[in-house]
C-alpha positions in Angstrom: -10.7 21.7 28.4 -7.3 20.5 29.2 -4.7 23.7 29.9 -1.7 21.5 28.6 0.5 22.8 25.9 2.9 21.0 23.7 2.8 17.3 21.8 0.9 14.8 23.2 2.6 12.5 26.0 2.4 9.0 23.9 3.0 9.0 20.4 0.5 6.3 18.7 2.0 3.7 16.6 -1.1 3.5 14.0 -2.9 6.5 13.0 -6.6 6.3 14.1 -8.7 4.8 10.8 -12.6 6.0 11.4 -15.5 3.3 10.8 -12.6 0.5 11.1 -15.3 -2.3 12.5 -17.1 -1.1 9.3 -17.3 -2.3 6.0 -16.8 0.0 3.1 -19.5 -0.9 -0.2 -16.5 -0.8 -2.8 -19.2 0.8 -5.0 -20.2 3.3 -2.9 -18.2 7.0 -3.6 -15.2 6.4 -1.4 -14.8 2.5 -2.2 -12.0 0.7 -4.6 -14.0 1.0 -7.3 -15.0 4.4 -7.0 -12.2 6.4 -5.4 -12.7 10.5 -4.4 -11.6 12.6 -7.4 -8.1 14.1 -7.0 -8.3 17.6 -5.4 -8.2 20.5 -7.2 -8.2 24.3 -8.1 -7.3 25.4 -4.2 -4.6 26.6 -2.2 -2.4 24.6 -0.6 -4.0 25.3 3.2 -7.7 24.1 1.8 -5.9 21.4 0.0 -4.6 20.0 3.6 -8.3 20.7 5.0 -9.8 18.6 2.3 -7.7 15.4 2.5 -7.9 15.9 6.3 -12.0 15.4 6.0 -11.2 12.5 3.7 -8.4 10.7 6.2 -10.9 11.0 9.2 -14.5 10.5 7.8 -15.4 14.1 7.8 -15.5 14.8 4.3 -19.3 14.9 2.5 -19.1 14.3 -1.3 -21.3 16.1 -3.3 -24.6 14.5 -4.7 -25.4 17.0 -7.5 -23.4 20.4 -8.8 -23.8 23.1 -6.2 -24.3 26.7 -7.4 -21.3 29.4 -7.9 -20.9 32.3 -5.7 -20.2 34.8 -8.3 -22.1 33.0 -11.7 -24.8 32.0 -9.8 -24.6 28.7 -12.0 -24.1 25.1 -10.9 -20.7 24.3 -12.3 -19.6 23.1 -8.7 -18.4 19.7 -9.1 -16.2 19.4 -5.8 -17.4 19.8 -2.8 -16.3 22.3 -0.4 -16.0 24.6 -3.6 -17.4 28.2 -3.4 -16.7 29.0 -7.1 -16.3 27.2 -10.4 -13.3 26.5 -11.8 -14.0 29.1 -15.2 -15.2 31.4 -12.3 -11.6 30.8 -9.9 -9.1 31.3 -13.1 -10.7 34.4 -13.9 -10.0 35.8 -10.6 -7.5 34.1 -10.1 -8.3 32.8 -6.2 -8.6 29.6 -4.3 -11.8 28.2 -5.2 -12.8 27.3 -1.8 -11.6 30.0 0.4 -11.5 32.8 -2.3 -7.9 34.1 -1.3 -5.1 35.3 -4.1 -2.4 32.6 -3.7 0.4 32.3 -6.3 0.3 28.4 -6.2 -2.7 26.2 -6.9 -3.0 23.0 -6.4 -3.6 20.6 -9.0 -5.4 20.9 -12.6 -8.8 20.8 -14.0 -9.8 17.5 -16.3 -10.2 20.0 -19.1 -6.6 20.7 -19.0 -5.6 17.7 -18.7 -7.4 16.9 -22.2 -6.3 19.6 -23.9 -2.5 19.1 -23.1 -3.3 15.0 -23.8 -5.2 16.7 -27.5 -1.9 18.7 -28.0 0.9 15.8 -27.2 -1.0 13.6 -29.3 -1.7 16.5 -32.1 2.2 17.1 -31.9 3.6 13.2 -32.3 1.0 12.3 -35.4 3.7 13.1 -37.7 6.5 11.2 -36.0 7.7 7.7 -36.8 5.8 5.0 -34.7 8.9 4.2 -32.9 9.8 7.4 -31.5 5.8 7.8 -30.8 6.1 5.0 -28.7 9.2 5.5 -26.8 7.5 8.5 -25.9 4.5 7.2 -24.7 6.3 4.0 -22.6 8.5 6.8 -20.9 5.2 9.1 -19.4 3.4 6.2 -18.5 7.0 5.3 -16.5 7.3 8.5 -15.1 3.6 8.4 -13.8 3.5 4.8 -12.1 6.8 6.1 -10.6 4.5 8.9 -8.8 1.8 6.8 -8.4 3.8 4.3 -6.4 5.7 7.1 -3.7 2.0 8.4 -3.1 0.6 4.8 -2.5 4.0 4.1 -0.4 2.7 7.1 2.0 -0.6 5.8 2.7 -1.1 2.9 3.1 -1.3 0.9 6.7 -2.0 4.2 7.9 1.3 4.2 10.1 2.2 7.1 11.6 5.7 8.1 10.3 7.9 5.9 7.9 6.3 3.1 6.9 9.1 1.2 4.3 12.5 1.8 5.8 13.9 2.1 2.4 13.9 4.9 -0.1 11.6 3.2 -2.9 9.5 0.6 -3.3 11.9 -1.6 -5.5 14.6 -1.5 -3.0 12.1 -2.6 -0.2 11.4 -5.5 -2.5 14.9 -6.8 -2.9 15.2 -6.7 0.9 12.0 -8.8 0.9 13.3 -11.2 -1.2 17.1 -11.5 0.5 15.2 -12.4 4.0 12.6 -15.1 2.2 16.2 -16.9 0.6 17.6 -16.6 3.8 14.6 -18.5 5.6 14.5 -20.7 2.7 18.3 -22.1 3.1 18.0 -21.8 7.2 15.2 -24.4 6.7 16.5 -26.6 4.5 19.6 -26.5 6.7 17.3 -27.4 9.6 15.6 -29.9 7.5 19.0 -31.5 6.8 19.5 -31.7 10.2 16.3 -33.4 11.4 17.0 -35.7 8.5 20.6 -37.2 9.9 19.1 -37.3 13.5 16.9 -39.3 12.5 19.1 -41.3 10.7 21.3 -41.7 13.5 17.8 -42.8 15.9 16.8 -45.1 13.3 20.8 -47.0 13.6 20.8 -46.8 17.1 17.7 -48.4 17.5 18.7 -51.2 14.9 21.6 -51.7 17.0 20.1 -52.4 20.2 17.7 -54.8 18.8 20.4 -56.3 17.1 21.6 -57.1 20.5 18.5 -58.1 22.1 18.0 -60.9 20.1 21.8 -62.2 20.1 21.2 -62.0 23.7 18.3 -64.2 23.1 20.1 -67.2 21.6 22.9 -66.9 24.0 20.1 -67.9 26.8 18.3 -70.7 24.6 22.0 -72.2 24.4 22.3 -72.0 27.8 19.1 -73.9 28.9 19.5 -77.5 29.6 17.1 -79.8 28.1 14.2 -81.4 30.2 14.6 -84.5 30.9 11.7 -86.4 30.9 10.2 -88.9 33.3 
């Protein structure tokens, strides 16, 4: 093993993708169509673990429920789990590394529906209007998430990958540099346009010459005379 200390000497401009020469089944667990479940029920330190098996091909999915640790029933759906989730609120640990941590990171589908069976419990009664404003504004609020987690990740860049602060502004700067090449080549267009123009006149002209330079020698030429 090397004895050196400290950050590494070069810093590498894209972060190393594993199976790159590979392609990925987009049906397989993993793929487009079916991406890794969202990561919940741990600690923030497993969290980082996790998503650090998923980044670099490490991470195993589960193919069936694995057994709990202290209900000795298979309620694990994640993998890397030790304990349910029932099993992890009740004692309220991590449920992979079994520690008491004060935040957890992320919720269970179950609460998800029940909060989703409350909302929609609680705007039944109100006018369809205001039901709908509601709804437009947390669908708003969650592409808004959606697209500053997707803004991280992708290209796999190591550092800042849009220069701007959202993905709206990096947009309008896309769109100021493609009018900008659009003008510079219709300016350049204009341009080729008149030089040739200016070829083609040129070129008019000196044939123009050539063939008054033509009749001047025919006038000049004395007949034959025949004998």
């Amino acid at each position: 093993m090397s004895s050196r200390r400290g950050p590494p000497k070069h810093q590498n401009s894209y972060a190393w993708k594993p199976n790159a020469g590979v392609k990925i089944n987009e049906k397989e667990v993993g793929g487009k169509l079916r991406p890794y479940s969202e990561i919940t029920g741990v600690c923030p330190r497993c969290r980082e673990q996790i998503d650090w098996k998923r980044r670099y091909g490490k991470y195993k999915p589960l193919t069936e429920p694995a057994k709990c640790q202290l209900c000795t029933k298979r309620n694990v759906r994640q993998a890397y789990h030790n304990l349910c989730s029932g099993c992890a609120k009740e004692q309220k640990v991590c449920a992979k590394c079994r520690c008491r941590v004060d935040q957890i990171v992320g919720r269970d589908s179950a609460d998800v529906e029940e909060e989703q069976k409350m909302l929609e419990e609680a705007i039944k009664n109100a006018r369809e209007r205001d039901r709908r404003t509601l709804l437009r504004a947390m669908n708003k609020s969650s592409s808004k998430n959606s697209s500053k987690n997707t803004a991280n990740k992708e290209n796999g860049r190591v550092g800042e990958i849009f220069p701007s602060t959202s993905l709206e502004e990096y947009a309008k700067l896309g769109r100021k540099d493609d009018q900008y090449d659009s003008k510079n080549d219709c300016i350049g267009d204009h341009n080729d346009d008149e030089n040739d123009d200016q070829d083609d006149n040129e070129n008019d002209g000196h044939d123009d010459d050539e063939i008054e330079d033509g009749e001047d020698d025919d006038d000049n030429e004395e007949p034959s005379v025949s004998r």
